[in-house]
N, C-alpha and C positions, 0 to 999 in steps of 0.2 A: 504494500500500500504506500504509495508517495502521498505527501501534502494535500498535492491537489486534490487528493482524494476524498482528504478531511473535512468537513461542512460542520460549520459553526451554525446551531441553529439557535434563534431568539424571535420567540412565539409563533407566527407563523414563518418567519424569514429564514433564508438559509444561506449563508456567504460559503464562499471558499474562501479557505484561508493560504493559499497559495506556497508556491514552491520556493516565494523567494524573499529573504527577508533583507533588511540595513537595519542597523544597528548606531546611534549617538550618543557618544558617552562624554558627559564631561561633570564639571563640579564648577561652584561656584558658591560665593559666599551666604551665610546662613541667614544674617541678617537681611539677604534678597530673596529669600524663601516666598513672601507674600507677590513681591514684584515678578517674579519666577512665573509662579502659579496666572496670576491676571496677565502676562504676557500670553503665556502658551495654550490658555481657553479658544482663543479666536481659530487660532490652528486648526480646530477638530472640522470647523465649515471648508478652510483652504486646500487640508487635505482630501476630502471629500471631494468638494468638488474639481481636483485634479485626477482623482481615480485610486488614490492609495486603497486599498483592501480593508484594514485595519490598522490602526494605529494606539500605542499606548505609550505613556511613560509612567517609569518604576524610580521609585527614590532606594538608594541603596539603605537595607534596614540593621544589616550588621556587618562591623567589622571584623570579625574575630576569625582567626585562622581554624581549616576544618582538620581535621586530621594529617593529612603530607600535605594540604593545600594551599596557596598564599592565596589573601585577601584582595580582592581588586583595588582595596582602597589604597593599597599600599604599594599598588602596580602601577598606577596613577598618581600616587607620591599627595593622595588626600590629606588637606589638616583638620578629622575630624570634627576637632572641638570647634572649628571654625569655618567649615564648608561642608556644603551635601554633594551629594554625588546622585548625579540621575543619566537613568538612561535610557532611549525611545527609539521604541521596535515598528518599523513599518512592514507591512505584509503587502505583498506585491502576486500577482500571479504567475509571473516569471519574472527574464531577466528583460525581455523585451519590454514586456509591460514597466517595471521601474524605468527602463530608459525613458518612452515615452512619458512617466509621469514626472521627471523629472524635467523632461524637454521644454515640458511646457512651463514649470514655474521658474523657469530659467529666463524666461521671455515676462514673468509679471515682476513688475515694479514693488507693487504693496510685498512681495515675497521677499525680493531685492531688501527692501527698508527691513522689512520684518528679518532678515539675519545680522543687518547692518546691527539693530538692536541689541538680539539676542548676542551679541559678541561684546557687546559693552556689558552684559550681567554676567558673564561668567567670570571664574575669575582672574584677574590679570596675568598676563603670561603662562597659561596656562593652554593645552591644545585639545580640542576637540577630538574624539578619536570614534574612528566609523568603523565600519563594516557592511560588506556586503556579502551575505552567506547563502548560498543555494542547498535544498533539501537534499539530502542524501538518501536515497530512494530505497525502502525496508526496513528502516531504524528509526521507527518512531509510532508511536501510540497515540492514541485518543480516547480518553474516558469519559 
């Protein structure tokens, strides 16, 4: 079973949740937490209406090392007491499909401003860090 196979159902609707994900990780100060949040609301219409699949961001909720594992927070070189760290999963149908949905917010302006922004809340000198991951087709579940 690949991704695309999986269907997210909610009431009567039913999405694919697609083969292809991106990934944004960055951190930025705690005290922008509120500023954060009311920044990144507008996004959920933007991405919508460009075609993204799903979309969510996760605030990292623990630092603590798991067993042989190191912490992202500290692969990112986080200063918790004094930054969060979040990070936001786009679901795309393929790799096609993100190209095109990116094609296009490349050409909007309000998109344009809207990073302009988003790069003065993070925090200073510090790098945003992506990804782009394709499903690896057999290794994965859905409950």
């Amino acid at each position: 079973m690949s991704q695309s196979d999986l269907i997210e159902k909610k009431g009567d609707e039913e999405k694919n949740l697609g083969d292809e994900i991106q990934t944004v990780l960055y951190r930025f100060p705690k005290k922008d937490h509120d500023k954060m949040v009311e920044f990144s609301k507008p996004f959920t219409d933007v991405f919508r209406k460009y075609g993204v699949s799903r979309w969510g961001i996760f605030q990292l909720s623990s630092t603590k090392n798991d067993m042989e594992f190191t912490n992202i927070a500290k692969t990112i070189s986080a200063n918790i007491d004094e930054e969060e760290v979040w990070i936001e999963i786009f679901h795309y149908n393929d790799k096609k499909h993100k190209d095109e949905v990116m094609e296009k917010m490349k050409n909007d302006k309000n998109c344009e401003q809207g990073f302009q922004q988003f790069m003065k809340l993070i925090t200073p000198g510090s790098s945003v860090i992506i990804g782009d991951f394709s499903s690896v087709n057999g290794i994965e579940f859905i409950r």
